[in-house]
N, C-alpha and C positions, 0 to 999 in steps of 0.2 A: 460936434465931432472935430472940429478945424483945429481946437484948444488941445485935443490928445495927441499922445504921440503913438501916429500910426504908422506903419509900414506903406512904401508907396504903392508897390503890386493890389495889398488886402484895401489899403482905401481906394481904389479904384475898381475892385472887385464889388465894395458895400456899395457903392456911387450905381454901378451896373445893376444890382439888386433892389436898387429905391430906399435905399437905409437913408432917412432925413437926421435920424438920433438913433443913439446907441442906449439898449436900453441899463437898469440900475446895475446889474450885475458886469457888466460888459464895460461900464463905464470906471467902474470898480476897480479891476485885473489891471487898465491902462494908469491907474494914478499916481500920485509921486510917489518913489518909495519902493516899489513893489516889481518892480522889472529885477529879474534874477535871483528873487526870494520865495522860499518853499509857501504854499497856498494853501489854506483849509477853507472852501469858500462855502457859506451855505443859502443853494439856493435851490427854488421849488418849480418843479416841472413846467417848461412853458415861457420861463423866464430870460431867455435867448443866451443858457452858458455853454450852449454848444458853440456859438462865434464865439464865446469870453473866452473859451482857453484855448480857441483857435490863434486870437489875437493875443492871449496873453504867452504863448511859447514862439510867436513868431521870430523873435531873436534869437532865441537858441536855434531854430529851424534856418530861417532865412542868413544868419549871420552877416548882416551887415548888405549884401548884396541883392537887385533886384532878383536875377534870373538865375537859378541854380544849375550846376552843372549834375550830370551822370553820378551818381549815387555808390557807393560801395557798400557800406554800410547804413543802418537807417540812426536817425540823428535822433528821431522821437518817437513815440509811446503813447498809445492811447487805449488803455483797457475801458471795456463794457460789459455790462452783466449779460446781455442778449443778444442773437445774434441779427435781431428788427433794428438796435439801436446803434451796434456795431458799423452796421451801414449804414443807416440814417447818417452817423459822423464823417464815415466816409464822402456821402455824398455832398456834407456840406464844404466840406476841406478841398472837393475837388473844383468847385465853382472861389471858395475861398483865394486857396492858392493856385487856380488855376493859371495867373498869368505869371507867376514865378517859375512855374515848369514844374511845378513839386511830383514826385514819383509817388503812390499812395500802393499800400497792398494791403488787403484784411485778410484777417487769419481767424474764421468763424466756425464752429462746428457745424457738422452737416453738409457742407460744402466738399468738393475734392481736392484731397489733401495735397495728390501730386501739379494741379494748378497755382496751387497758393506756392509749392515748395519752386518753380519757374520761377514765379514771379519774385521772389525773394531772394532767387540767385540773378535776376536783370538786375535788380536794384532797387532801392525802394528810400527814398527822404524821412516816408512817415507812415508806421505800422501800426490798423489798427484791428484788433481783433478780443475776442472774450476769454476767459483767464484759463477755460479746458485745454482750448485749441493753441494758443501760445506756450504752454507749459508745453504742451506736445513737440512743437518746434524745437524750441530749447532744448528738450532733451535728443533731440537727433538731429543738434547741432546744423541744423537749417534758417533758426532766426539766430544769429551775432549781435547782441548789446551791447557787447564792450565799447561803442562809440555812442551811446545815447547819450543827449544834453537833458533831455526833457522827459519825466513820465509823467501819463496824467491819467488817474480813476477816474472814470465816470458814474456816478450814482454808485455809491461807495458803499451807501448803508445798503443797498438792493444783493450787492456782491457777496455781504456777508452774510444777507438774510439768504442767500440761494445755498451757503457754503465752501463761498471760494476763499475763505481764508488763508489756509494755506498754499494754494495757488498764486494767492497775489505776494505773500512774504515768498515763496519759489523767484516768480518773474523779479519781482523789487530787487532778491538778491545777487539775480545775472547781471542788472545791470550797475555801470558804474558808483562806486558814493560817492560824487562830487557831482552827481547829477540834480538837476531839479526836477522836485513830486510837486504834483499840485494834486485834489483831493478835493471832488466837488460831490457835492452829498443834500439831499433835501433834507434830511435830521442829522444830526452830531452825536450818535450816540456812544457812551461807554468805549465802547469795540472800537469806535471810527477814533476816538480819540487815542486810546491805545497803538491802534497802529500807527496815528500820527507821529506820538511821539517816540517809535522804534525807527521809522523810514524816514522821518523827514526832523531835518536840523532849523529849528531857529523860526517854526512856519508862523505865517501870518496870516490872521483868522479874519478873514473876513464877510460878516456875516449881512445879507442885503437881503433878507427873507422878510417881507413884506405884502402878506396876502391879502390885505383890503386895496394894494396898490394895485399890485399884478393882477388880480380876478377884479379888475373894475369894470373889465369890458364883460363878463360873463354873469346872468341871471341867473339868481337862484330858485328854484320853486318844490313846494313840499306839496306832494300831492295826498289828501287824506283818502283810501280807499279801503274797502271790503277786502279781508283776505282772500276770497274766492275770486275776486274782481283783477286780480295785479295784473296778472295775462292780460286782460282785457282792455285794463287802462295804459297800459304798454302800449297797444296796437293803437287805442286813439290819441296817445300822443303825437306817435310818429306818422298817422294821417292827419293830425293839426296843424304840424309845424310844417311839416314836407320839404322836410333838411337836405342839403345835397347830399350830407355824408353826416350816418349818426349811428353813434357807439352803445351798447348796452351790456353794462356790467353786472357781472354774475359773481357768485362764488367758490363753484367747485364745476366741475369740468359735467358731470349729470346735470343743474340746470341750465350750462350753456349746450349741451344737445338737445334738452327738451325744449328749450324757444324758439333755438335755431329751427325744429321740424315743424313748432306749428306755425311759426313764423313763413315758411315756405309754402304751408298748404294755404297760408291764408296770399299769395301772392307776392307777398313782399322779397327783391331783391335783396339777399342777406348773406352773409359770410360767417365761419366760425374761427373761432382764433382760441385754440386750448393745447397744454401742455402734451398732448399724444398726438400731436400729429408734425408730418417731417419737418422737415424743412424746403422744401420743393412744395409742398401745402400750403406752408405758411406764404412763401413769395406769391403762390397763385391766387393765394385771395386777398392779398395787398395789394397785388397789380390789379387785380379786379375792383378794387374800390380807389386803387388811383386812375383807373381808364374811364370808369363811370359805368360799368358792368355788373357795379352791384354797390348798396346805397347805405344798406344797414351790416354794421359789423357788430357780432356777438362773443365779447371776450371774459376772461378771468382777469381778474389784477396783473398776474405773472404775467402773460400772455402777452397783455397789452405795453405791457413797461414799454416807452423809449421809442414806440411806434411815433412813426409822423404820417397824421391823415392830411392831405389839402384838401383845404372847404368843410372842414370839420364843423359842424354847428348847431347839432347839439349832443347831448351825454344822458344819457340815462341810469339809472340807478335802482336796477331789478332789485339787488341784493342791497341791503344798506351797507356802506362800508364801518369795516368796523373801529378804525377813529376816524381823529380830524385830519391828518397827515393823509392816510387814501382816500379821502374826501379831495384833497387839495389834489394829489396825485393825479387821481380821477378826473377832477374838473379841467385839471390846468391845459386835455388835449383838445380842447375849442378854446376861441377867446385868444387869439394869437394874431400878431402882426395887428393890430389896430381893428380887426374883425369880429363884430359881438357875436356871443353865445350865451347857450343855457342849459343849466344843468340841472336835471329833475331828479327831483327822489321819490318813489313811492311807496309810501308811510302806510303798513295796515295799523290798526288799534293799538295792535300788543305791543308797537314798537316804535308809537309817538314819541318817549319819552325818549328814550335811546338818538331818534332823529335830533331833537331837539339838543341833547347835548354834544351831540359830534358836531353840529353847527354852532353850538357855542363855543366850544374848543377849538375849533378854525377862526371864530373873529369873525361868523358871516352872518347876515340877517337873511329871510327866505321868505318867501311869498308863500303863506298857507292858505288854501283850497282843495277847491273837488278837480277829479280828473274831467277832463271834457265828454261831455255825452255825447252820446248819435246826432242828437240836434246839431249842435256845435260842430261837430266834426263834418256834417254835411254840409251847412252853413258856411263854414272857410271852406271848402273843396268847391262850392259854387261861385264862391266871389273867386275864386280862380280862372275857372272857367270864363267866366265875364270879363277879367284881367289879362286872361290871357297873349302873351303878346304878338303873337299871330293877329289878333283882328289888325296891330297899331301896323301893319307892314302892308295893309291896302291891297288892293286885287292889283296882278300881275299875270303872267301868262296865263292864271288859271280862270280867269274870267269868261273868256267861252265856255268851260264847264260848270264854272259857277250860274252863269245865267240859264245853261240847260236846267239845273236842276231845277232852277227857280222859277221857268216857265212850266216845267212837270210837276214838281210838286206841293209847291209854295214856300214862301219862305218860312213858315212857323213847320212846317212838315223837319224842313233840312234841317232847323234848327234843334227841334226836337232828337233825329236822326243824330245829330250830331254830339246832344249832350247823352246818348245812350252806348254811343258810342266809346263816348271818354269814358263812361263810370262799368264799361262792361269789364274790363281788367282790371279792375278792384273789387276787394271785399267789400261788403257793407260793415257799415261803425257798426261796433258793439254796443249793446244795450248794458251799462252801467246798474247797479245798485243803487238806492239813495246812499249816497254817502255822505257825514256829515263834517266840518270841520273839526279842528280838534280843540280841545276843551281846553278853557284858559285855566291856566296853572293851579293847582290848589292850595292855598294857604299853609304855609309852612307849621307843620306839626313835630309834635314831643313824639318821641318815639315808642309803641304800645297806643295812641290814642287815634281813633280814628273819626271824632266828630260829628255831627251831623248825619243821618242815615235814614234808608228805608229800606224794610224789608220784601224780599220776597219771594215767593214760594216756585220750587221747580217740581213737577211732579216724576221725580224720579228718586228712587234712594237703594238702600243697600240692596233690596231685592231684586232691582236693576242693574247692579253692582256699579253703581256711579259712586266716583271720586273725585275731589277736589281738584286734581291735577286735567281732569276730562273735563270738566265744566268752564273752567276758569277761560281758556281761549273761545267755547263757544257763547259763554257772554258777552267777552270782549269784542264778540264780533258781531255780535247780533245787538247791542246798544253803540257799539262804534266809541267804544270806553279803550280806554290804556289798564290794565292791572293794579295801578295805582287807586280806580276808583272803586275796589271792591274792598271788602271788609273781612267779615266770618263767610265760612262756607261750610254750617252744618250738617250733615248727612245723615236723616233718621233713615229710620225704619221704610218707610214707603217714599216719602219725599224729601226735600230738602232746603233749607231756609238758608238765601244769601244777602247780605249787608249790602248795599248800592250807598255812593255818597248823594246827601240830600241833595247838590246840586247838576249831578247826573240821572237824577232818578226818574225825571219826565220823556227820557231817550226812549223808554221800555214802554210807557205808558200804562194802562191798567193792564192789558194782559199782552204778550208777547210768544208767537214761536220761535223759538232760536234754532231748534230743527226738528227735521221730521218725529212725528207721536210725540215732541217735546214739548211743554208751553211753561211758562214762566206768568205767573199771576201776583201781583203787587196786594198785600195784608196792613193792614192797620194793628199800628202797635206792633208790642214785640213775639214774638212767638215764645212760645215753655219750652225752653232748652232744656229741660231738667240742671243734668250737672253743668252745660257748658254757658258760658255766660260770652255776651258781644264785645269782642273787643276796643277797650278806651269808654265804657259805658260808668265805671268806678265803681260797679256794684256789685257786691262777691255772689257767687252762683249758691242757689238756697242746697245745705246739705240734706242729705239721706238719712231721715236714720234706719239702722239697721235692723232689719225685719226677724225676726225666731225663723231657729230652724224649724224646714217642714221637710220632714222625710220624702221623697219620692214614693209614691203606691208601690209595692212592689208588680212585678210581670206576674206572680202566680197566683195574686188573688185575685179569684174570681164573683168576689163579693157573697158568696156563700160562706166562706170562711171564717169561724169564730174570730182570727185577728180583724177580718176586714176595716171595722170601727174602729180598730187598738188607735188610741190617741199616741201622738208623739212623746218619746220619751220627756220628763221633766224634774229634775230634780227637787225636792223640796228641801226648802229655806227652814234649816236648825234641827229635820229631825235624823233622827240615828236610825244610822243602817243597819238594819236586821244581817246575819250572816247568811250568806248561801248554803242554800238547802236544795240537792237536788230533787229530780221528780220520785213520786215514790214508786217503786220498781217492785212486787212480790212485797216481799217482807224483810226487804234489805233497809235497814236504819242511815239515818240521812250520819255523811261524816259531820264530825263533832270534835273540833281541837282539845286537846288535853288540858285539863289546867297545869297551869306553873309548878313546876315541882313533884307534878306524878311520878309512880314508878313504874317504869314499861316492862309490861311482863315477857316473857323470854317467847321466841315460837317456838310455837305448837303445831305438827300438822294433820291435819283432819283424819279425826276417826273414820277411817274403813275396816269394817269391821270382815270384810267378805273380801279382803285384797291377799292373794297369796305373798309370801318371800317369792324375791327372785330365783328360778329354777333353770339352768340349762337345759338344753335340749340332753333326752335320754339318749345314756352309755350304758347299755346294760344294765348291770346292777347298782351302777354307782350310786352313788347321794350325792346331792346337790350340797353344796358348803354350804357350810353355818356357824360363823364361831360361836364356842362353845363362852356358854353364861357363868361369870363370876372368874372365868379362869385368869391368869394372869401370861401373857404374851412375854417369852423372853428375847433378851435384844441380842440380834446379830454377834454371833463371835466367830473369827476364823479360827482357822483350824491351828493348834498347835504348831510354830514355828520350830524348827530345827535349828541347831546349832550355829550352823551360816548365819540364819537371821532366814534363811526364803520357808516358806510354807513346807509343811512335810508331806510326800510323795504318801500316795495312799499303798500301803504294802501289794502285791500281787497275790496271786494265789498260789501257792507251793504245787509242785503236782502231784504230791500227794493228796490233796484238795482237791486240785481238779478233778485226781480219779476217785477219791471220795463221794465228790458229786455226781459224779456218771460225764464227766465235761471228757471233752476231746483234748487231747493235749496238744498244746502250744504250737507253733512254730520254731518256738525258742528252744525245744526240747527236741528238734531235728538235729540231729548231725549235720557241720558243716553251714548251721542260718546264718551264724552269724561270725566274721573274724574276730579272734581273740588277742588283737592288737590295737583294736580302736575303742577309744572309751564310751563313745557310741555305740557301741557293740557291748558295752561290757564287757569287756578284755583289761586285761593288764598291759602295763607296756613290755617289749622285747613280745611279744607273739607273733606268729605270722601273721602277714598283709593282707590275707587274703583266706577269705570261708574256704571249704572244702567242698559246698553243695550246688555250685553253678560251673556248667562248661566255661564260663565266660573267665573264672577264678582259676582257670586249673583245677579242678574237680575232673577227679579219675574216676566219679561214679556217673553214668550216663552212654551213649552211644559217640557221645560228641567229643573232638578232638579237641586240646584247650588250644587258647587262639597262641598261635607264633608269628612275630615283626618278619616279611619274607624278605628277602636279599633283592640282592639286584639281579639273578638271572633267572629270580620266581617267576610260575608263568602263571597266568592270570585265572580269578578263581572261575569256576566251572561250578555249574546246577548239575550234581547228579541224576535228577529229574529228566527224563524227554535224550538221556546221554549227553553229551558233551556238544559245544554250542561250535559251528566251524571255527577253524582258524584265521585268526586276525579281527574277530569278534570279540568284543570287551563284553563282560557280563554288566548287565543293568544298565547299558546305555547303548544301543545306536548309534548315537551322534558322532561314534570314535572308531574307525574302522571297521565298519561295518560292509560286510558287499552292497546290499540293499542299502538305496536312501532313505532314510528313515524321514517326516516330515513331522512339521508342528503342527497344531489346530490351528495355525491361520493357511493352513495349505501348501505351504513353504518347504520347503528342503532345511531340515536343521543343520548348524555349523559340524561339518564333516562326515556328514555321508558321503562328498567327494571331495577329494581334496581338492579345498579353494583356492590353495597357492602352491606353486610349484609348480616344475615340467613332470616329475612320478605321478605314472597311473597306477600304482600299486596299493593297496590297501593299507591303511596306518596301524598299527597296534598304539594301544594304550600304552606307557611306556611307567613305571614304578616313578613315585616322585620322590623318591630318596632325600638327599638331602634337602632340607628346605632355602638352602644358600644358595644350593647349584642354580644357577641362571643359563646354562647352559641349553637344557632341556625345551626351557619356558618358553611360551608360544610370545610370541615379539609380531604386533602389526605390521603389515608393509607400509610404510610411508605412502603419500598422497604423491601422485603427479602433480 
């Protein structure tokens, strides 16, 4: 560390802290070249770059001086995905830069907002916070960037995976461009690359990720177990080690509350750490396992990002993770500061292979075995007891009561007394399954062929409605096989025949229960698939040949029935088909196609000899029609046209005719029917306008006066009937001066039984409408108020 160029205050702070070296990363950021150049560094959890970019912004921060003065604006930038890790940096920056003065403030969700906005109007050197809670600032202009030298991401790729993308291009764009990014990230992917080269000019990649370096201090071990067992072998690991502080990863927030609970019935001091709970939750069960109040922490990936446990030593691995990157993740939170650790996996069957290669894509090698049994697990928990380092510290005050006892009750009594004591606040180990290790690799095959095998028989099949997909896991769990070791998985009719590779096929032995009423019996030789054939065996499956149709018996025979024996239909080979003939019916003749070139005779219909002609119902005397035989029908002619061209009028009858006949004479032979000035009348023109036979013409024959237009001082007409109707009484209406209100059929007063407008109470007469121009007269509405 003498050879780097450090800052006086931070080397004096690492000196306080027992830093002897600095470690790859760290060494890294301090090299020539790289002071005041944008950073892409990639390095893996655990790797100490929370001091690298402590140390590697110092100059932008410190500028040149030990002790800093009161702050206006903050100088640097340090984004985190979480708000566990947020502060973790915090807390390191505060022991870091502690002897400079530096002023620190984080800005984390969850936290209260109006605390954080204080402290960033005191002052602040170095801001560190996660990309929600800083955008929020920013935008109500309560965090000022415009003086930043320095931003630095933390775990970069983590940021993007949560979806702070846009968040971090927001903050990056408040602050200065002429600032320095630095970009520390466990992977470089695509994205991280992208944003490098948007935010940062000219960056310098430096990459010091070396996991057989860094995880040197940390063991690995692959535990082979029973699926049913995992719980179990969980609980005897964390009684074999009996870690001060040990982590157990999950993968979704349901199996981190289901271990957590039996985790607790079963004694074990334990915490949980998942995405639904506050953030006041989150600190009380981190202070609980930084105080020593609780031993086992139960997390998600997410959850656990960026956490720093002390004394962390060892890691568990409920859920396999799913590559090699959160494998590394995972492990890298024990094994720190010079302190070994180990990190276990527990491997059921189906997911040997799976373990197997996420540790080959890490670059690790791993101890494969059984999980520890009851034996084992009691075994180290007595040599504890024996170890324990209370005996090494010798009797002291308590030797007068030590000797009490030991004059009461002896010493194998207290002794006894004593280890009942210890083991009474513990569960008992779990009783483990055989479990066997896992099976060394299998010879690399063509693909379709599966080699060497034995068969054998499940007694279950379609009738039990078993399927391939339900079986496959309780094999693999019941031989302690991976998937790989299995073949065909035929399913007849009652039972079912599966493929085991030769070299796993003594797991099962002759006969096996894999579960309840299920058992599994090993066969010699191969079984009669019929059509299916074993896969990679090269021998094509024997065909079928096709069987003659057989008719289904029908439902209505009841074997009394002349068909009941009828054999199935068959065609014969070359002979000729008779035609159809139906059944014979009476004495109706079977049809019989015509020959070629017949002459078809015309119809004919059936002699009835007893059928009358059609007859209407009797008229009197009438006769029923019948045309007449031989005669000849003549066709339509109309009648004689006239001169015009129109059809001619059929002559009338003279009245001399008429009274010829005894007929009544006309109308037309009235005097006065018809006027003899309209040609409708049969008149000539220049005749009067008007008959002579109706009052209504002016006809002086009758009682009736012919009608005359009256003047304007006419007084209105009068029914001679009943005398004369009073005065101011219009004839044929009411409605019009009448003294009596007259009403309509809806019960109403009709318009003018009283007068509706006006101050006269007098009676109206109906008044002559003479001219139809005069408007004078005309009734006119009143307007509306």
């Amino acid at each position: 560390m003498d050879d780097l160029v450090v800052a006086g205050p931070l080397k004096a702070a690492l000196a306080d802290k027992g830093y002897d070296s600095l470690t790859p990363v760290q060494q890294a950021v301090l090299g020539e070249g790289v002071a005041g150049r944008d950073l892409l560094v990639s390095a893996q959890t655990g790797s100490g770059k929370t001091v690298a970019f402590g140390l590697a912004i110092a100059p932008e921060v410190l500028d040149g001086v030990d002790a800093l003065l009161p702050a206006d604006k903050p100088v640097a930038l340090v984004v985190a995905p979480t708000r566990e890790l947020a502060q973790q940096v915090a807390r390191e920056f505060q022991w870091l830069y502690g002897n400079a003065g530096v002023q620190l403030a984080t800005c984390v969700g969850g936290m209260d907002y109006r605390t954080e906005k204080r402290a960033l109007e005191r002052g602040a050197h170095v801001v560190v916070g996660t990309p929600g809670r800083l955008r929020d600032h920013i935008e109500r202009r309560s965090l000022d960037l415009s003086e930043a030298r320095a931003v630095v991401l933390d775990e970069a790729d983590e940021m993007l995976d949560l979806g702070f993308a846009e968040d971090l291009e927001f903050i990056l764009g408040a602050a200065p461009e002429d600032r320095r990014t630095l970009m520390f990230s466990a992977t470089v992917p695509r994205e991280i690359e992208a944003l490098a080269r948007t935010f940062q000019k000219d960056a310098l990649r430096l990459n010091v990720q070396s996991a057989a370096k860094q995880h040197a201090d940390i063991a690995y071990q692959a535990l082979s177990v029973q699926a049913r067992d995992k719980e179990h072998a969980i609980f005897n690991v964390l009684r074999f080690h009996e870690a001060q502080t040990a982590i157990v990863f999950c993968k979704t927030r349901a199996n981190v509350n289901h271990l957590f609970a039996r985790m607790v019935n079963r004694g074990f001091q334990a915490v949980a750490l998942s995405g639904e709970l506050s953030q006041q939750e989150r600190m009380h069960a981190l202070q609980a396992l930084r105080d020593g109040r609780a031993r086992v922490c139960i997390a998600t990936d997410v959850a656990a990002r960026g956490i720093d446990l002390p004394g962390l030593e060892l890691v568990i691995h409920a859920d396999l993770p799913s590559n090699s990157d959160t494998l590394l993740h995972r492990s890298g939170r024990t094994g720190r500061a010079g302190r070994k650790g180990t990190s276990v996996l527990i491997v059921p069957p189906a997911e040997i292979r799976k373990a197997q290669r996420v540790l080959q894509g890490a670059k690790l090698v791993a101890e494969w075995g059984k999980a520890p049994s009851a034996e084992e697990v009691q075994a180290r928990e007595d040599q504890r007891v024996v170890e324990h380092p209370q005996f090494e510290a010798g009797v002291g005050e308590e030797a007068e009561m030590a000797g009490a006892l030991l004059e009461r009750w002896g010493a194998e009594t207290v002794a006894a007394a004593f280890v009942r004591m210890w083991r009474e606040g513990r569960s008992a180990p779990e009783v483990l399954s055989d479990s066997l290790p896992p099976p060394a690799p299998l010879p690399v095959r063509e693909r379709g062929e599966f080699g060497p095998s034995v068969w054998f028989k499940v007694s279950v099949g379609h009738t039990g409605r078993a399927e391939a997909r339900w079986l496959l896991p309780k094999i693999c769990d019941a031989g302690g096989i991976a998937k790989d070791g299995i073949g065909a998985i035929r399913v007849q009719q009652d039972v079912t025949y599966v493929q085991i590779a030769a070299a796993l096929a003594d797991r099962f032995g002759k006969t096996l229960e894999i579960d309840q009423d299920l058992g599994m019996e090993r066969i010699e030789g191969e079984p009669d698939l019929g059509r299916f054939a074993p896969r990679g065996e090269g021998r094509p499956a024997p065909k079928r040949e096709k069987a003659p149709y057989q008719p289904k018996p029908s439902r209505f025979d009841d074997g009394d029935a002349p068909e009941a024996g009828r054999k199935p239909y068959a065609p014969r080979e070359g002979a000729e088909r008779k035609p159809y003939a139906p059944r014979d019916n009476a004495d109706r003749k079977p049809y019989a196609p015509r020959a070629e070139g017949a002459e078809r005779k015309p119809y004919a219909p059936r002699d009835n000899a007893d059928r009358k002609p059609y007859a209407p119902r009797g008229d009197g005397d009438r006769k029923p029609w019948a045309p007449r035989e031989g005669a000849e029908r003549k066709p339509y002619a109309p009648r004689a046209a006239a001169a015009e061209g129109d059809f001619a009028k059929k002559p009338r009858w003279s009245p001399d005719d008429r009274a010829a006949k005894g007929a009544a004479p006309s109308n037309r032979e009235k005097p006065g029917y018809k006027s003899a000035g309209f040609k409708s009348h049969g008149g000539d023109e220049g005749r009067p306008a008007r008959a002579a036979g109706y009052k209504s013409h002016g006809s002086e024959g009758g009682d009736r006066k012919p009608w005359a237009p009256r003047g304007d001082d006419a007084k209105p007409y009068a029914r001679k009937e009943g005398g004369a109707k009073p005065e101011g009484r219009s004839f044929g209406s009411k409605s019009f001066g009448d003294s009596k209100p007259s009403y309509s059929k809806a019960g109403k007063p009709a318009f003018g039984s009283k007068p509706a407008f006006g101050k006269s109470d007098a009676p109206k007469r109906a008044a002559p409408r003479g001219d139809a121009n005069d408007t004078s007269k005309r009734f006119v509405p009143p307007k509306k108020r």
